[in-house]
C-alpha positions in Angstrom: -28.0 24.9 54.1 -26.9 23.2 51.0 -29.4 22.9 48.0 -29.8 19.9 46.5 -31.8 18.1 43.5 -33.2 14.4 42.7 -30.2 12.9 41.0 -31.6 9.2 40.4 -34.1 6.7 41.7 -33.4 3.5 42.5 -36.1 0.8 43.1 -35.3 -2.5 43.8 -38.8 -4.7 44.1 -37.1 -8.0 44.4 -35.0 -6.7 47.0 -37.1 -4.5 48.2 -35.4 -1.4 48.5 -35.6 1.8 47.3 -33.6 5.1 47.7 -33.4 8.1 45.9 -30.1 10.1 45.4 -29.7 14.1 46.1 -27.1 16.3 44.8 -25.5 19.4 45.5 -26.8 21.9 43.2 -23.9 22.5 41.4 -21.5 20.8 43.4 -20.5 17.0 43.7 -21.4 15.7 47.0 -24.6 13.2 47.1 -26.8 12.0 49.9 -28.8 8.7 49.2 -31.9 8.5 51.3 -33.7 5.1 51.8 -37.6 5.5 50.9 -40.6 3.3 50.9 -41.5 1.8 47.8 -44.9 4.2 47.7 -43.1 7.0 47.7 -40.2 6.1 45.4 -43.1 5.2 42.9 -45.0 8.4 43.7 -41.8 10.3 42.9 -40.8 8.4 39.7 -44.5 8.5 38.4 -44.7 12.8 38.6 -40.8 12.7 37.4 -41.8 10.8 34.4 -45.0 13.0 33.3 -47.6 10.6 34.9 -50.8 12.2 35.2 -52.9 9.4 37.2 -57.1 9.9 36.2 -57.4 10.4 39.8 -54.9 12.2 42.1 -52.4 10.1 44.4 -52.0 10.8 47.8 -49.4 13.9 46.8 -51.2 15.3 44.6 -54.2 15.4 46.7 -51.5 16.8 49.6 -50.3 19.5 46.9 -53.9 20.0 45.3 -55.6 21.3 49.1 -52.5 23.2 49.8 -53.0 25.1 46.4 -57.0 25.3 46.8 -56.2 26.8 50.5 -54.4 29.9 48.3 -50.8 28.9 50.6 -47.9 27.8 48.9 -44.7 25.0 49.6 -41.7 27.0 49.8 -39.4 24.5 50.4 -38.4 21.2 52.3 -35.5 20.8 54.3 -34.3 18.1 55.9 -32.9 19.2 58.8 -31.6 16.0 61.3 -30.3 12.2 60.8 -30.2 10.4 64.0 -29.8 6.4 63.7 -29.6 6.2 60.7 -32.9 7.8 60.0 -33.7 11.2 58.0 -35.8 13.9 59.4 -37.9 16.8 57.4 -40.1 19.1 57.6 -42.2 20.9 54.9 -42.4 24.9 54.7 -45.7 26.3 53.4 -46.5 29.9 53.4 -50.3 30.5 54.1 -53.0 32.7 52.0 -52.2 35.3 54.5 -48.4 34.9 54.8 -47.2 33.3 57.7 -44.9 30.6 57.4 -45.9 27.3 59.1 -43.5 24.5 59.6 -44.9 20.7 58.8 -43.1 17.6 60.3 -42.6 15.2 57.5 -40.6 12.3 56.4 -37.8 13.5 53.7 -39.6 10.7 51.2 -42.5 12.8 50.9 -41.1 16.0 50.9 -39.4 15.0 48.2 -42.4 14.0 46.9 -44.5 17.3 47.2 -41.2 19.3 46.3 -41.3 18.0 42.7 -44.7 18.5 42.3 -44.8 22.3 43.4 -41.2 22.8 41.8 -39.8 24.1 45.2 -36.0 23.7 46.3 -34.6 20.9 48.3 -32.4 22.1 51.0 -30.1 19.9 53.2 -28.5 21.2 56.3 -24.8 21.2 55.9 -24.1 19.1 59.6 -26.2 16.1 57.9 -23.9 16.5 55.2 -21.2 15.9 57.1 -22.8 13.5 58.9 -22.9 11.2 55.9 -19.6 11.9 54.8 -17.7 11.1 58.1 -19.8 8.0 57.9 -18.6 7.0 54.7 -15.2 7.9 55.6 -15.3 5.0 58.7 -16.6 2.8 56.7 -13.9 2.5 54.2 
């Protein structure tokens, strides 16, 4: 697995699109996800120091987590197939075991940078992406 970290955010309302950019941890290689514009906005808004008067739907996400005494360990997004990402979420409970959420990489991201938890990518998705780009060209 390959750790990376939220590069840039890119949102685009006329157009309507929205992606956000991850990169290797001390490497070179970026993967740009296409997100909703919810979540790119959720993302920008904790990025930025945004502290809403009432908690967003993260927030609230990372708020019961905390309150249940488990923890986000990390998010990994773990398969592309057709052109779409796949995630899941890694929480460790108040008595230690490790439970696995489904989750859309969006807002993993999301809860990731509001419990300050590492990004990991799995290195075939990488590839993936790079062969893509490679065809394309």
């Amino acid at each position: 697995m390959i750790e990376m970290e939220l590069s840039k955010i890119v949102i685009d309302e006329k157009r309507h699109d929205q992606l956000i950019a991850l990169k290797e941890k001390g490497g070179t290689r970026v993967l740009p996800i296409v997100i909703g514009l919810n979540e790119a906005s959720a993302i920008k808004l904790k990025i930025s120091g945004y502290n809403p008067p009432r908690p967003l739907t993260h927030d609230l996400i990372y708020s019961i987590i905390t309150e249940l005494e488990a923890k986000v360990e990390k998010v990994v997004i773990d398969k592309l197939e057709e052109n779409t990402f796949y995630a899941k979420i890694i929480i460790q409970t108040a008595s230690g075991v490790q439970k696995t959420i489904d989750a859309r990489p969006s807002d993993s991201i999301a809860l990731a940078v509001r419990s300050h938890v590492p990004i990991l990518v799995e290195d075939e998705i990488i590839k993936q992406y790079e062969k893509f780009n490679s065809e394309k060209t």
